[in-house]
VEXDREN-2710 file (C-alpha; in Angstrom, 1 decimal):
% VEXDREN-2710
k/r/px/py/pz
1/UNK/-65.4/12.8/47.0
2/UNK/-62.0/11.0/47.1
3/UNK/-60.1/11.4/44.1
4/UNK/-58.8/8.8/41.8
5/UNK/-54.8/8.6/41.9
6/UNK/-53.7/7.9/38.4
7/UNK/-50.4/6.6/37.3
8/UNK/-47.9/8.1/35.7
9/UNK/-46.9/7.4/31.8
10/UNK/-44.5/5.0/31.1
11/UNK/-42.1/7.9/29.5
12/UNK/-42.5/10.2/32.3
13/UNK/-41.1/7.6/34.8
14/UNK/-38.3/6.6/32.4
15/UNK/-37.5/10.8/31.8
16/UNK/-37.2/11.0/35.7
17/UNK/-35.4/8.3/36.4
18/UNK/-32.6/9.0/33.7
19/UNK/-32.6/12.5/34.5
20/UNK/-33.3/15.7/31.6
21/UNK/-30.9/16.8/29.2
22/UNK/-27.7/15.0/31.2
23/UNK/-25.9/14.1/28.1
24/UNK/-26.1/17.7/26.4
25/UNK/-25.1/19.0/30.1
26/UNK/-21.9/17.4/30.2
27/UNK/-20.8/18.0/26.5
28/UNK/-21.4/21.8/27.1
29/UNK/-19.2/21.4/30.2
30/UNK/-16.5/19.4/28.4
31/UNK/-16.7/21.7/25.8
32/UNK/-16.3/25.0/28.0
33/UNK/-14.0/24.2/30.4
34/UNK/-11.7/22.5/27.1
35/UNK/-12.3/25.6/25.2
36/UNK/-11.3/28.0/27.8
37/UNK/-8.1/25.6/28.9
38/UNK/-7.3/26.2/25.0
39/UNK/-7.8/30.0/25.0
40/UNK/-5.5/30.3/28.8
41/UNK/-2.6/28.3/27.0
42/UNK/-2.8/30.3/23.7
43/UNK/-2.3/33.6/25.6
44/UNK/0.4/31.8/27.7
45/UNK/2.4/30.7/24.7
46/UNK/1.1/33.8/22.1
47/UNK/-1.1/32.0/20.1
48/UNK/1.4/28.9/19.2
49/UNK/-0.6/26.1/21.4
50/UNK/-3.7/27.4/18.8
51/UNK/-1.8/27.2/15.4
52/UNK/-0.2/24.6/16.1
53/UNK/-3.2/21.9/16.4
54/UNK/-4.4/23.3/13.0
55/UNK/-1.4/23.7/11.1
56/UNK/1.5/21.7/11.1
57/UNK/4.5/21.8/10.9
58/UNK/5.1/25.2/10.1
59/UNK/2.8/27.3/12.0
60/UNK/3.0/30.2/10.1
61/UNK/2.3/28.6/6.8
62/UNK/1.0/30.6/3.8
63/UNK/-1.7/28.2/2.6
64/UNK/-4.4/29.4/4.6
65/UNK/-8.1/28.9/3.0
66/UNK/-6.3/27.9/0.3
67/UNK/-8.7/25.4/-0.6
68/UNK/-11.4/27.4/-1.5
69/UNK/-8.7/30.1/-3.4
70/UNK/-7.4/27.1/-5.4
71/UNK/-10.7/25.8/-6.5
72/UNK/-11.8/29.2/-7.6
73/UNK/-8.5/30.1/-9.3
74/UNK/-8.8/26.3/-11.1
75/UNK/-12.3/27.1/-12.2
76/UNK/-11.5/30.0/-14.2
77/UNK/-10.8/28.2/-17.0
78/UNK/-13.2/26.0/-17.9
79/UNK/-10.4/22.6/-18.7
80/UNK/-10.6/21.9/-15.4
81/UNK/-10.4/18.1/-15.8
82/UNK/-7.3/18.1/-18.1
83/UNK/-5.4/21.1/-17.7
84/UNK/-5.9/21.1/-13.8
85/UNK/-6.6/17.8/-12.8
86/UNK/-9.2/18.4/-10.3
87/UNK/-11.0/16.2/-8.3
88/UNK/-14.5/18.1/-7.9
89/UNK/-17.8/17.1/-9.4
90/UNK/-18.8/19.7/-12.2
91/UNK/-21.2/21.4/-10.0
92/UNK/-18.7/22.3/-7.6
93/UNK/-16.5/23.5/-10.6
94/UNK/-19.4/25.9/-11.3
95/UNK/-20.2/27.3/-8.4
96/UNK/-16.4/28.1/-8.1
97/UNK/-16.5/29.4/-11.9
98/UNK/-19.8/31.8/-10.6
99/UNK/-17.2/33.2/-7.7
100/UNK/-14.3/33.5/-10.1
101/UNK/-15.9/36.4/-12.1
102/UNK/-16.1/38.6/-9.9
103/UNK/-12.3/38.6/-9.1
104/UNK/-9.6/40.5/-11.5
105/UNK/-8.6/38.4/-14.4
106/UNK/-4.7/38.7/-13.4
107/UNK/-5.3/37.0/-9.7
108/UNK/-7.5/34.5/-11.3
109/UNK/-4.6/33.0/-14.2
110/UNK/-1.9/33.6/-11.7
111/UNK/1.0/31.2/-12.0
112/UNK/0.6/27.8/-9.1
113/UNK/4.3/29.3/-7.6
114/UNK/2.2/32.6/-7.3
115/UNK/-0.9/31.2/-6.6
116/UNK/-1.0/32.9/-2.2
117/UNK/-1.6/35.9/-4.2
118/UNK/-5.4/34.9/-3.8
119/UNK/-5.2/35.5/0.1
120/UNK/-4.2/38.9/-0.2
121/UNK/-6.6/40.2/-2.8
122/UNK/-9.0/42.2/-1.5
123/UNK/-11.7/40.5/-3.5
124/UNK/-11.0/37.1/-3.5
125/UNK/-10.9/37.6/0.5
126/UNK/-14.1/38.9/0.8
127/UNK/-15.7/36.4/-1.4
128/UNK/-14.2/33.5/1.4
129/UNK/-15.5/35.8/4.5
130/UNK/-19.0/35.9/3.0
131/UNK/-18.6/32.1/1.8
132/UNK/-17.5/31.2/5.7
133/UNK/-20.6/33.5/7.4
134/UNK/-23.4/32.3/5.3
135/UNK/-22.2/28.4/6.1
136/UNK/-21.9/29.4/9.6
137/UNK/-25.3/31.1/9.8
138/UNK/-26.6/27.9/8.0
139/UNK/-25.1/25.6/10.5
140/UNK/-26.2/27.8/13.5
141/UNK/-29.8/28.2/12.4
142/UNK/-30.1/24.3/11.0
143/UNK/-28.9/23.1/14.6
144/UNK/-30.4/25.2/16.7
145/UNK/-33.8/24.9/14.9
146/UNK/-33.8/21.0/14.8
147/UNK/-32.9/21.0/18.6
148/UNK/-35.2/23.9/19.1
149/UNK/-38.1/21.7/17.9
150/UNK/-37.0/18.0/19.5
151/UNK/-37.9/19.4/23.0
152/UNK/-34.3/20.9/23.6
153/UNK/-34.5/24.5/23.6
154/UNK/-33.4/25.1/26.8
155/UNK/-29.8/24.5/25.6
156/UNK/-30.0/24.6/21.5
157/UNK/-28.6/28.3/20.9
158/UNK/-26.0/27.8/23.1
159/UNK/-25.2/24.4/22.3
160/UNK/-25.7/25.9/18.4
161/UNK/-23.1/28.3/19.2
162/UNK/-20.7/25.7/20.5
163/UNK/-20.5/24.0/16.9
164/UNK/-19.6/27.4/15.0
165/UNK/-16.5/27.1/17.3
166/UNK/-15.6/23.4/17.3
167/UNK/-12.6/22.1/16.4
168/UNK/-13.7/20.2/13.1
169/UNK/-15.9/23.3/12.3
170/UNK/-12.6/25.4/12.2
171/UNK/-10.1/22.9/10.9
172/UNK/-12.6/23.3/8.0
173/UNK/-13.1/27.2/7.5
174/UNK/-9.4/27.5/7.9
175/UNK/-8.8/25.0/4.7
176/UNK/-11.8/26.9/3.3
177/UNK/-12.9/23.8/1.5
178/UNK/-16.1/22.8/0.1
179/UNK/-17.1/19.9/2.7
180/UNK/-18.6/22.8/4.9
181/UNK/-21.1/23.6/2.4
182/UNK/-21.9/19.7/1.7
183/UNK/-22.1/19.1/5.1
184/UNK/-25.1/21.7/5.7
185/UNK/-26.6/20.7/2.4
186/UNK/-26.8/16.9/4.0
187/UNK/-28.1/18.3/7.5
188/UNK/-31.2/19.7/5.7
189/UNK/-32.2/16.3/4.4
190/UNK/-30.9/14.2/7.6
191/UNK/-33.3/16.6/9.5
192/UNK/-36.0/17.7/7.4
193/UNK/-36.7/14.2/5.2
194/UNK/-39.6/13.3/7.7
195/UNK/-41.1/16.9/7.8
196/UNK/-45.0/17.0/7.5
197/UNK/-44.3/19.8/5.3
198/UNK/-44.8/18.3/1.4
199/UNK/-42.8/21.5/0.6
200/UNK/-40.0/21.1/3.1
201/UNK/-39.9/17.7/2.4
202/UNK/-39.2/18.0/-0.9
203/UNK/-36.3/20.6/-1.0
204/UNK/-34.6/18.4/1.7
205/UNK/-34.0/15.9/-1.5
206/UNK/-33.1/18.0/-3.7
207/UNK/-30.7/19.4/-0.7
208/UNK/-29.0/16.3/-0.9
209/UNK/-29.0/16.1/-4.4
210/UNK/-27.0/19.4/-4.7
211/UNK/-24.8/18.3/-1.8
212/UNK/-23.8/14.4/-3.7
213/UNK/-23.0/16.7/-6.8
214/UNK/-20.7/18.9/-5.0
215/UNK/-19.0/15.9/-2.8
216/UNK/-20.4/12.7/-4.2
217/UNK/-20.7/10.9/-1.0
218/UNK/-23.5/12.2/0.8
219/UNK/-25.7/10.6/-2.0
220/UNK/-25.2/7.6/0.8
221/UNK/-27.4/9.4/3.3
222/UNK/-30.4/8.1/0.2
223/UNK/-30.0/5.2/1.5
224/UNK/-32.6/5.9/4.4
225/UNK/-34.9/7.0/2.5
226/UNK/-35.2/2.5/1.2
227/UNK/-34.9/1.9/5.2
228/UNK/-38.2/3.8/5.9
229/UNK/-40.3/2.4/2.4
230/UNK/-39.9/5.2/1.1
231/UNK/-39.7/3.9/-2.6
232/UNK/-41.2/6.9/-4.6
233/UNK/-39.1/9.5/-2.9
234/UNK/-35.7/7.7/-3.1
235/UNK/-36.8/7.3/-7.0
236/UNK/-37.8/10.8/-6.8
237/UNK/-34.2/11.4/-5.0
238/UNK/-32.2/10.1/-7.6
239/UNK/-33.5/11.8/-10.2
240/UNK/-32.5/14.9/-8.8
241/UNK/-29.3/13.2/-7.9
242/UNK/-28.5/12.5/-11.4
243/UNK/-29.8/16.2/-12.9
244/UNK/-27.0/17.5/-10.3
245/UNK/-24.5/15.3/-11.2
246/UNK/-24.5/15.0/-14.2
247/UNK/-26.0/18.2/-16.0
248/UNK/-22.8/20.6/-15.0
249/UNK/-21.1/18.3/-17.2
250/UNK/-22.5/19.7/-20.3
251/UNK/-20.3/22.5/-19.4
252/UNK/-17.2/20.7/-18.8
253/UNK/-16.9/18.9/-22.1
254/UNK/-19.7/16.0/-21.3
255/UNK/-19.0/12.4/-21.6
256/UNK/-15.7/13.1/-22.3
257/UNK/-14.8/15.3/-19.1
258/UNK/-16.7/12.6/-16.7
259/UNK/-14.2/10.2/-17.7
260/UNK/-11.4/12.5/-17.4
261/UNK/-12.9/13.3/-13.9
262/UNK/-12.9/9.7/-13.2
263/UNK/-9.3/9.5/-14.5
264/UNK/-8.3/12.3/-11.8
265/UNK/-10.2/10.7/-8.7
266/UNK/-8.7/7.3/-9.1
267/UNK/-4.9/9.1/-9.4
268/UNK/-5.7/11.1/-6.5
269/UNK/-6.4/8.0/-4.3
270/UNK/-3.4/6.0/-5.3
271/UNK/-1.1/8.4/-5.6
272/UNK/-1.9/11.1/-3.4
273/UNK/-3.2/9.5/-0.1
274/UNK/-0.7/6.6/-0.1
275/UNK/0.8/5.8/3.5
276/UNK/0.5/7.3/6.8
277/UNK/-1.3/10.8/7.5
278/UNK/-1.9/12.7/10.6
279/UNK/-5.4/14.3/9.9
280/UNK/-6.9/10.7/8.2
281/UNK/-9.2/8.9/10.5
282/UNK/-9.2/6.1/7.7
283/UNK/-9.0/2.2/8.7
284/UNK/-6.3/2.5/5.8
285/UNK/-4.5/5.2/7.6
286/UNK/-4.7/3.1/11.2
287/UNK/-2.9/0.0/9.1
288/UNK/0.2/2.5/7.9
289/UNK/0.4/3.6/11.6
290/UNK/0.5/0.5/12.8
291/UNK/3.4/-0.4/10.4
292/UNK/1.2/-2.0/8.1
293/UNK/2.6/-1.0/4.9
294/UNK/1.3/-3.6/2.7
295/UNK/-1.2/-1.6/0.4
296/UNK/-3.0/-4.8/0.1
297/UNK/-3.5/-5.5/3.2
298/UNK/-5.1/-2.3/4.3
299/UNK/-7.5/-2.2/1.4
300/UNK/-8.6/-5.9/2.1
301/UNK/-9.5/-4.4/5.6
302/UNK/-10.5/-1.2/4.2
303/UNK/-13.2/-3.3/2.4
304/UNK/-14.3/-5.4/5.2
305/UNK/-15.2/-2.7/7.4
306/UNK/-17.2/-0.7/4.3
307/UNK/-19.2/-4.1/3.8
308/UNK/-19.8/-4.6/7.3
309/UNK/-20.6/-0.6/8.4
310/UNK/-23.1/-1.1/5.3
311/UNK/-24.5/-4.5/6.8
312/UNK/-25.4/-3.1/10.2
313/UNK/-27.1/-0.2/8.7
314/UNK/-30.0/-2.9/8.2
315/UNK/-29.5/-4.3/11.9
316/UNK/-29.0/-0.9/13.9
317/UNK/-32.5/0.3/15.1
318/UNK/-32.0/3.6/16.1
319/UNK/-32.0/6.4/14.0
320/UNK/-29.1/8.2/15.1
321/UNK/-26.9/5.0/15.0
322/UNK/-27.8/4.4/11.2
323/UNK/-26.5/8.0/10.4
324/UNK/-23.4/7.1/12.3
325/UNK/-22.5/4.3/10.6
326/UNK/-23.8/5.8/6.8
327/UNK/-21.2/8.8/8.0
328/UNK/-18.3/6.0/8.8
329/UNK/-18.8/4.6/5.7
330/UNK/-18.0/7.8/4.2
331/UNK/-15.0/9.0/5.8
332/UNK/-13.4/5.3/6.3
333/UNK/-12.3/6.0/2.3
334/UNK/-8.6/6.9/2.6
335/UNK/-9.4/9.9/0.3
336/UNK/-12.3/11.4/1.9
337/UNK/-10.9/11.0/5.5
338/UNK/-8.9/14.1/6.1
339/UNK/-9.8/15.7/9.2
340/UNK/-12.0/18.4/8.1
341/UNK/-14.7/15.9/7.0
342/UNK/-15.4/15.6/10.7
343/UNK/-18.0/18.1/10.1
344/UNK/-20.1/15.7/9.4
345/UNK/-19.7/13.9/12.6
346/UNK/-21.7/16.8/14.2
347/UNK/-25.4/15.2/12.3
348/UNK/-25.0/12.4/14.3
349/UNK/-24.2/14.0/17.4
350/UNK/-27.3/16.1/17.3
351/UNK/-29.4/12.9/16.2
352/UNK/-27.4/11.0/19.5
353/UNK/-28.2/13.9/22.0
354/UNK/-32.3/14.1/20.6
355/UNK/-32.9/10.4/20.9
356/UNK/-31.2/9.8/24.4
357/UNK/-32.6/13.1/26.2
358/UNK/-34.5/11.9/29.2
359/UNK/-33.4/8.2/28.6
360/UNK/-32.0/5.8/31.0
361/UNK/-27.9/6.0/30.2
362/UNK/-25.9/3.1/30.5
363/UNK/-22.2/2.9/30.0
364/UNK/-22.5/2.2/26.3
365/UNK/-23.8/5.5/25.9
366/UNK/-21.2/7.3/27.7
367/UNK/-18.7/6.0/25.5
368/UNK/-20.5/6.9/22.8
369/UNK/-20.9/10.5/24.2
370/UNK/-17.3/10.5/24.9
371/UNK/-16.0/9.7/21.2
372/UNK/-18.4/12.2/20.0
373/UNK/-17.2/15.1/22.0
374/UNK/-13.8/14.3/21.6
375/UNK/-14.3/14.6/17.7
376/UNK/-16.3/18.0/18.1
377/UNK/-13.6/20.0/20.9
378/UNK/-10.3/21.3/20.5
379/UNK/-8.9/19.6/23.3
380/UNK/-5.8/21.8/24.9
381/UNK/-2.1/20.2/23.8
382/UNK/1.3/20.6/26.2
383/UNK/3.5/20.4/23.5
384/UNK/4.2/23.9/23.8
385/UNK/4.6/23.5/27.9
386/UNK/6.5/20.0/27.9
387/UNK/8.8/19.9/25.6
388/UNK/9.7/17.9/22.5
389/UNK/11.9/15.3/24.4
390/UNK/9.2/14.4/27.1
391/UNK/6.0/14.4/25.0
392/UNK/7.5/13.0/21.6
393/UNK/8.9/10.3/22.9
394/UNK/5.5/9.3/25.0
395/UNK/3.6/9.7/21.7
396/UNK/6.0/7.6/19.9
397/UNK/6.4/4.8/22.1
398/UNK/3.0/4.4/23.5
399/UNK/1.3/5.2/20.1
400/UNK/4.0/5.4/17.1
401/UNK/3.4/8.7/16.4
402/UNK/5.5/11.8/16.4
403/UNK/2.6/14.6/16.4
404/UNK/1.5/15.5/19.8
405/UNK/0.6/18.8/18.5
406/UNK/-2.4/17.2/16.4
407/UNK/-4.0/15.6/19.6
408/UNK/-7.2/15.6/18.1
409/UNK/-7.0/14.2/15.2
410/UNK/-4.3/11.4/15.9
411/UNK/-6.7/10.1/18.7
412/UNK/-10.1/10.4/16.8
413/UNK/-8.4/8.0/14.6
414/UNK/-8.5/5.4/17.3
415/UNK/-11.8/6.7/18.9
416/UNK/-13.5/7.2/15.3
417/UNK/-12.4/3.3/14.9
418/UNK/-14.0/2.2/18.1
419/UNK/-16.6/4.1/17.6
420/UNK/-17.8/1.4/14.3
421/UNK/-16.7/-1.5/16.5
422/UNK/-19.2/-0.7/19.4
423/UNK/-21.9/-0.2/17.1
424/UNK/-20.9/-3.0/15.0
425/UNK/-21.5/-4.8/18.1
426/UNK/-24.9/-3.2/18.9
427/UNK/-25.8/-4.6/15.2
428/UNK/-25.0/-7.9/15.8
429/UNK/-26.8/-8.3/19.0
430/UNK/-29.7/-6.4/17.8
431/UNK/-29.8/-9.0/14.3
432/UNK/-29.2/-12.2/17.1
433/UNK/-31.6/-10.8/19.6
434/UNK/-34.5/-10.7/16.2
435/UNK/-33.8/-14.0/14.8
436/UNK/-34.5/-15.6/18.3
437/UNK/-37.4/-13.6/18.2
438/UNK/-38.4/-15.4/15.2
439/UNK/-37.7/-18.8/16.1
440/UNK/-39.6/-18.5/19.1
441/UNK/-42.5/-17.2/17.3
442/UNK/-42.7/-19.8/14.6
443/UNK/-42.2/-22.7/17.1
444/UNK/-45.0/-20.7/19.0
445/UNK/-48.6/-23.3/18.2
446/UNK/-51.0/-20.8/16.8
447/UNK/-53.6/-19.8/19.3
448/UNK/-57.0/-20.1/17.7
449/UNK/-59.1/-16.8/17.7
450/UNK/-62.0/-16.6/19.8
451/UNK/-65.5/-15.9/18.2
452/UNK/-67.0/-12.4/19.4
453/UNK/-69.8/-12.4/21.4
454/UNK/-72.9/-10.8/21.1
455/UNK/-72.6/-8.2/23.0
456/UNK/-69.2/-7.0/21.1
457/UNK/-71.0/-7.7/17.7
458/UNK/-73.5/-5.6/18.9
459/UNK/-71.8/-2.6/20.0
460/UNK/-70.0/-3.3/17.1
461/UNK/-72.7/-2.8/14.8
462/UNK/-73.1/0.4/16.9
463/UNK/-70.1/2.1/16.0
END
C-alpha cells in the first residue's frame, strides 16, 4: 500500500528556511570574540583599556560602588528627604535602612568628605558582595529559565552567562546602585505575567509593584497588562503598586516626606542633569551634543518622542517591540538615562531573540540585532593603543565628542536613538497598513450567508 505524502506545517517550512537560532548564534560570537579582544588589550595595557571604559576620567577613582555605600549610609537616619536630599522612593530608603544595621554606627554617620570609608569596612563590603551575587544569580536563573522554556535551551546557560558579564551588567555592579535589583524585579513580570500558574502569575505583579516602589518607572511595564484586556489584573496591579509606594512613607514622615521627595526629584532633574553627559542615552543629552543648548528646545523634543514612543506602543504588534519602546520611554528622561539603566535593555533582547528564532530575517532585523548587542558588549577601545592626538581629534570632529574611551556609551546614544526611529517606523506602517484594512472591509458588500443544508443540520444535530 502506497503511502500518503503529507505536507509539511506552515512553521516548519518557515523555521527551515530562516534557519534555527541564527540571531542568538551571531550575538554569542559578537560577544566572544569582543570580550576576548577586551581581555587581550587589558593585559597589553595592565588593565587601563578595562578601567577606562567604566570610569572616567580618573581611572583609579575612589568612588567605587559608591552608590549602594551612599544610599545605605543616607538611610541611617531616618530624614532622608530633608537632611539628605535623596531621590529614592521610601521603599528603597528601607531596604537600605534594613542593611544599615548591621554595619558599626561610626561608618554609618561618617562625615560626606569621609564618606570612601564605607568601601573599606569589612562589613559594609560584604553586605555589597552578597547584594551583587544574589542579583546576579537572579538574573542568571530568570534568563536562562525563560530561554530554557521558549525552545532555546540549546544556547540559554551560555547565553545566561554572557549577561552576568556584559558591559551594562558591570557598568551597574561597579556603581552598585539599585537599578540592578529593579531591573530583575521587572523581568519577573515581563516574563512571568502570562504564566498558567495563578500563583506565579500573581507574584509577577506584585514583582513589579516592589520594583515601581524602588525606581518608580517600571510601573510603565503595567501598561501591558490594558494591551492584553487584562482589566482586573492591572486594577489588581495597582493596588499593589500603591501599597509599595506609598506605605514606606509612613516611615518617612507621610504626606509630608512625599512632597519633600517630590521637592528633591524635580531639583535633581534641573539642576543636576543639566547639559551634556557622556553615559546619558537621553534625546535631551543628543540635543546638548549636538550644540543644542537651548533647554527648551530639548525638552519640547524630549516630549515629542515620549508621546510618540507611547503612541506606537498601541500600533507595534509584536511583543518584544512593545517592551522596547515601554523601556525607551523610560530611559529617554534625562534623569533616568545614565548608562547603567541599560540593564534593562537586556528584557527586550531576550523577548527579540525568542520571537525571531526560526523566523525569516530581513535586514530590519539585523539592525535591530545590531543595536542590541552593541548596547549589551563591551566593545574593545584603542585609546590606549592610538593616542590622544589621533583618536580625539576623529571623535571630535566626526562626532563632537572628546571621549573615545566611553565607546559604548557615546555610540549607544546614537544607536539607542535609532533604535525608536526604526520602530517608530514599524508603528506607523503597521497603523497605515490596518486602517486600509478597514477601509477595504467596510467598502467590502456584505456576502449573504448561505442556509445549511440538511445534511449539515443533521450531522449537526448529531454532535
Amino acid at each position: 500500500m502506497k503511502k500518503k505524502k503529507t505536507k509539511a506545517p506552515e512553521g516548519a517550512l518557515k523555521q527551515r528556511k530562516g534557519g534555527d537560532d541564527t540571531l542568538m548564534k551571531a550575538f554569542l560570537a559578537f560577544f566572544a570574540i569582543n570580550t576576548v579582544v577586551c581581555y587581550i588589550f587589558a593585559m597589553i595595557s595592565r588593565g587601563d583599556t578595562w578601567t577606562m571604559t567604566l570610569f572616567y576620567p580618573d581611572p583609579n577613582p575612589k568612588d567605587h560602588f559608591m552608590d549602594f555605600f551612599n544610599s545605605m549610609r543616607d538611610a541611617g537616619t531616618r530624614d532622608v528627604y530633608v537632611e539628605r536630599g535623596v531621590i529614592y522612593p521610601p521603599l528603597a530608603n528601607l531596604l537600605f535602612f534594613i542593611a544599615s544595621k548591621v554595619v558599626s554606627p561610626e561608618v554609618i554617620s561618617t562625615p560626606f568628605r569621609y564618606r570612601h570609608i564605607m568601601s573599606v569596612d569589612q562589613m559594609s563590603m560584604m553586605l555589597y558582595v552578597f547584594y551583587a551575587a544574589a542579583m546576579l544569580l537572579c538574573m542568571y536563573e530568570l534568563v536562562r529559565h525563560y530561554l530554557a522554556t521558549r525552545d532555546q535551551k540549546r544556547y540559554a546557560v551560555i547565553f545566561a552567562m554572557c549577561m552576568l558579564i556584559c558591559y551594562p551588567t558591570m557598568y551597574c555592579l561597579e556603581r552598585g546602585n539599585i537599578t540592578m535589583l529593579s531591573m530583575i524585579l521587572s523581568m519577573v513580570f515581563l516574563f512571568c505575567r502570562n504564566s498558567k500558574n495563578n500563583a506565579v502569575r500573581e507574584l509577577s505583579y506584585v514583582c513589579l509593584a516592589l520594583a515601581a516602589g524602588i525606581k518608580i518607572y517600571p510601573a510603565l511595564y503595567g501598561i501591558l497588562l490594558l494591551f492584553e484586556k487584562k482589566y482586573k489584573d492591572a486594577a489588581r496591579l495597582v493596588l499593589y503598586g500603591v501599597i509599595c509606594f506609598f506605605l514606606p512613607f509612613a516611615f518617612y514622615g507621610g504626606v509630608s516626606g512625599a512632597l519633600q521627595l517630590v521637592e528633591n526629584i524635580r531639583t535633581f532633574t534641573a539642576v543636576i542633569k543639566s547639559g551634556f553627559v557622556i553615559d546619558s542615552v537621553s534625546v535631551e543629552n543628543l540635543c546638548y551634543n549636538f550644540g543644542l543648548e537651548n533647554p527648551m528646545i530639548g525638552k519640547g523634543i524630549f516630549a515629542l518622542t515620549e508621546l510618540l514612543a507611547v503612541g506606537s506602543t498601541f500600533l507595534l504588534k509584536k511583543q518584544w517591540q512593545k517592551v522596547t519602546m515601554l523601556t525607551y520611554v523610560i530611559l529617554n528622561i534625562q534623569s533616568t538615562s545614565s548608562y547603567y539603566a541599560m540593564v534593562f535593555m537586556i528584557i527586550p533582547f531576550v523577548l527579540f531573540l525568542v520571537e525571531n528564532k526560526g523566523k525569516k530575517l530581513v535586514a530590519v532585523d539585523w539592525i535591530y540585532w545590531f543595536c542590541f548587542s552593541f548596547f549589551i558588549t563591551q566593545i574593545p577601545t584603542l585609546y590606549h593603543f592610538v593616542g590622544t592626538d589621533v583618536m580625539f581629534n576623529f571623535f571630535y570632529n566626526v562626532m563632537g565628542t572628546m571621549y573615545s574611551e566611553k565607546i559604548n556609551q557615546f555610540v549607544s546614544l546614537y544607536l539607542f536613538q535609532m533604535l525608536f526611529l526604526l520602530l517608530l517606523l514599524e508603528a506607523f506602517w503597521a497603523g497605515v497598513t490596518t486602517l486600509r484594512a478597514k477601509l477595504k472591509n467596510k467598502k467590502a458588500p456584505a456576502v449573504p450567508a448561505e442556509a445549511p443544508s440538511g445534511e449539515e443540520l443533521h450531522a449537526e444535530g448529531a454532535v
